[in-house]
C-alpha positions in Angstrom: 120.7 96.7 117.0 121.0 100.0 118.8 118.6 103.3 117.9 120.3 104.5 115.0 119.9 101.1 112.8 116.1 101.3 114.0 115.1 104.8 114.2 117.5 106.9 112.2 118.6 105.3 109.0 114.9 105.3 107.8 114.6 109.0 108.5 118.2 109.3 106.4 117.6 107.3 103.5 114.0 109.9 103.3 116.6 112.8 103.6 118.9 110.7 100.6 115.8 110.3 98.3 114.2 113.6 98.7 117.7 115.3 97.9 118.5 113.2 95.3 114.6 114.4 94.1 115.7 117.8 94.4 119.1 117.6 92.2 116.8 115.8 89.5 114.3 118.4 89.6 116.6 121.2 89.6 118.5 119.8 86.7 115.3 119.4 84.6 114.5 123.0 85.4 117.8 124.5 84.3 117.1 122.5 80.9 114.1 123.1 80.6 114.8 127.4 80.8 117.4 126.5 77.9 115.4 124.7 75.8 111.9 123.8 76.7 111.2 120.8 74.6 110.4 116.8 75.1 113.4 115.6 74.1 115.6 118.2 76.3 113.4 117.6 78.9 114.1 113.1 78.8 116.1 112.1 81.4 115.6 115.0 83.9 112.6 114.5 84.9 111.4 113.7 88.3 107.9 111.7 87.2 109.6 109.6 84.8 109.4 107.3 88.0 105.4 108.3 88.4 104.3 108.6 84.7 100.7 110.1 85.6 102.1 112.8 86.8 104.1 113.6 84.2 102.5 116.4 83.0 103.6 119.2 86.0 105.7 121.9 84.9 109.5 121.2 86.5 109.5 124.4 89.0 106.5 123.1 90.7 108.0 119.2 90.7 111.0 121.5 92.4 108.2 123.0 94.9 106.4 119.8 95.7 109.8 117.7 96.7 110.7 120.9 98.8 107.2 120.8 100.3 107.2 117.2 100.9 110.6 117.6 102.8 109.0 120.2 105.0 105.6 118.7 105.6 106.9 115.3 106.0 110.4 114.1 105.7 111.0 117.5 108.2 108.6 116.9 110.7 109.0 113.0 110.6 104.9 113.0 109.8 103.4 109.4 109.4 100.7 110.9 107.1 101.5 112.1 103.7 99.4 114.0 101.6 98.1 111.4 98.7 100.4 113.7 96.2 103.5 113.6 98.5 103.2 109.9 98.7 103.7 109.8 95.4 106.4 112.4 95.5 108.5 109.7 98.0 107.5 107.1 96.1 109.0 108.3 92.6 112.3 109.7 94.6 112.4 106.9 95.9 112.5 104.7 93.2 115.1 107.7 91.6 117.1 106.7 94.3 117.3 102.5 94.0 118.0 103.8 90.1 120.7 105.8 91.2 122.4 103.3 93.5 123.1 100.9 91.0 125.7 103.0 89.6 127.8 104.0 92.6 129.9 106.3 90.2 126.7 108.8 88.8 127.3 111.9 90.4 124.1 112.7 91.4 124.3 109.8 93.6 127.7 111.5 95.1 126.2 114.9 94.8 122.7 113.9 97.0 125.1 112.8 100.2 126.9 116.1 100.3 124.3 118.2 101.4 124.0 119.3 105.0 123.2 116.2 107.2 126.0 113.7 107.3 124.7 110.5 105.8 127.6 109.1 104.2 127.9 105.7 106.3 124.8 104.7 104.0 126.8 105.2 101.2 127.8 101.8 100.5 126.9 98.2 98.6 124.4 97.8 101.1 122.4 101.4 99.9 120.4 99.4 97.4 118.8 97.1 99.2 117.9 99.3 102.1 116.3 101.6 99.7 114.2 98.7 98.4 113.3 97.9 102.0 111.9 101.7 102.5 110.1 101.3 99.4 108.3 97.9 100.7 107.4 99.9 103.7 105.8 102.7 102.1 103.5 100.6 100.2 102.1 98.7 102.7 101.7 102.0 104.7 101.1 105.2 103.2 101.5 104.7 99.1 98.4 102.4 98.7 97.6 101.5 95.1 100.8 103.7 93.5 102.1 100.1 92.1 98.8 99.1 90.8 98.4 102.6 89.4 101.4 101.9 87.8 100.4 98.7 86.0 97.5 100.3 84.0 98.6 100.6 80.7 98.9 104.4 79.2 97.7 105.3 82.4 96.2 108.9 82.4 95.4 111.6 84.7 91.4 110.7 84.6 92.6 106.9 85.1 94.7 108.4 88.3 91.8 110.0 89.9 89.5 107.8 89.2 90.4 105.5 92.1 91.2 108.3 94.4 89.5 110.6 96.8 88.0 114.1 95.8 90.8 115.6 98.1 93.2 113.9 96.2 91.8 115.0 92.9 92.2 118.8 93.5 95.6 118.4 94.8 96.2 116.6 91.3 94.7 119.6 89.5 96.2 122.0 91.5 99.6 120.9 90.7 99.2 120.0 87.0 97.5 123.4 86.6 100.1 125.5 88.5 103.3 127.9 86.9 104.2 130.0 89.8 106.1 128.7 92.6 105.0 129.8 95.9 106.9 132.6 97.7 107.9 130.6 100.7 109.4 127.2 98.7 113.2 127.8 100.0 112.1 128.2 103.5 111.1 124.8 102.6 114.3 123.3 101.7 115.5 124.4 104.7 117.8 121.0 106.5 117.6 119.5 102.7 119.4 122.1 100.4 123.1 123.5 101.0 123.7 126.9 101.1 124.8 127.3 97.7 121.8 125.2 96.3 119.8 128.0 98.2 121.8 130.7 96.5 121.7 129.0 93.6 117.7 128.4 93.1 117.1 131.6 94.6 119.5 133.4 92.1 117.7 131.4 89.1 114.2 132.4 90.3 115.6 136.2 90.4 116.5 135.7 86.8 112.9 134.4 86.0 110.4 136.0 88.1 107.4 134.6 85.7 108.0 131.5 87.7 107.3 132.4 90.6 104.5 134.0 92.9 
């Protein structure tokens, strides 16, 4: 197995998930500007794969998948912020969904952005997603399936079995509006040009969501 099967695929199936994070996101947030309500909301929404997170306005779900690309997937960092590890693990998990369905086109969307990934676009996608998902728990999402088998589970249930550090990166986001000035420099390798353009253009048109 030469250096691409050992080295690179993993790093490509992070750039897969995290793009395919950003089209959800940025499809909740154009709904959500039409119509912000539940039901318009179902569907498009990033954290319906992390449930206690649920709560975060959609621009900064946007923000945090951007950041996570940057601060992570980018840099090819081992150690994830408690908040971005959850980030990967619900984009992840968007992406096993997606990949059962080789005709959505969000799935055929998320491998034409600007790195060429399209030789793991095949039957074999799902189960290689599902191994990077394995990986990730035993490594740097500790807990996220356990969190996920509390019943209901809340923000206070969340926290509760986290660190303090982790807790005021949880309030930080769920508490945020504004987007932070620099967020497209953070999609930067990730979005196409004319996903630039076209977030940029949609901020413009909205500056009460952003900094």
């Amino acid at each position: 197995m030469d250096s691409r099967s050992t080295h690179q695929v993993p790093c490509d199936l992070t750039y897969v998930t995290l793009r395919a994070a950003f089209l959800l996101s940025l499809d909740g947030l154009l709904r959500y500007s039409l119509e912000p309500t539940e039901s318009e909301r179902n569907g498009s929404d990033l954290l319906h794969f992390y449930p206690p997170l649920a709560g975060m306005a959609p621009q900064i779900q946007m923000e945090t998948v951007l950041r996570t690309w940057d601060r992570w997937g980018h840099t090819n960092s081992s150690s994830p912020s408690p908040l971005e590890a959850r980030i990967l693990f619900a984009s992840t998990e968007l992406l096993a969904s997606l990949a059962t369905d080789r005709q959505n086109p969000l799935l055929r969307v998320a491998f034409e952005g600007p790195r060429n990934v399209h030789h793991l676009n095949n039957h074999w996608l799902p189960s290689r997603v599902r191994c990077l998902q394995l990986s990730r728990e035993t490594g740097i999402s500790r807990g996220i399936l356990q969190e996920l088998t509390i019943a209901a589970a809340s923000y206070e249930q969340l926290v509760a079995n986290e660190s303090p550090a982790f807790e005021g990166e949880v309030l930080e986001a769920l508490g945020r509006w504004r987007v932070h000035p620099q967020m497209l420099r953070w999609g930067e390798g990730l979005l196409t040009d004319d996903e630039m353009e076209l977030v940029r253009d949609f901020f413009e048109e909205h500056p009460g969501l952003s900094e």
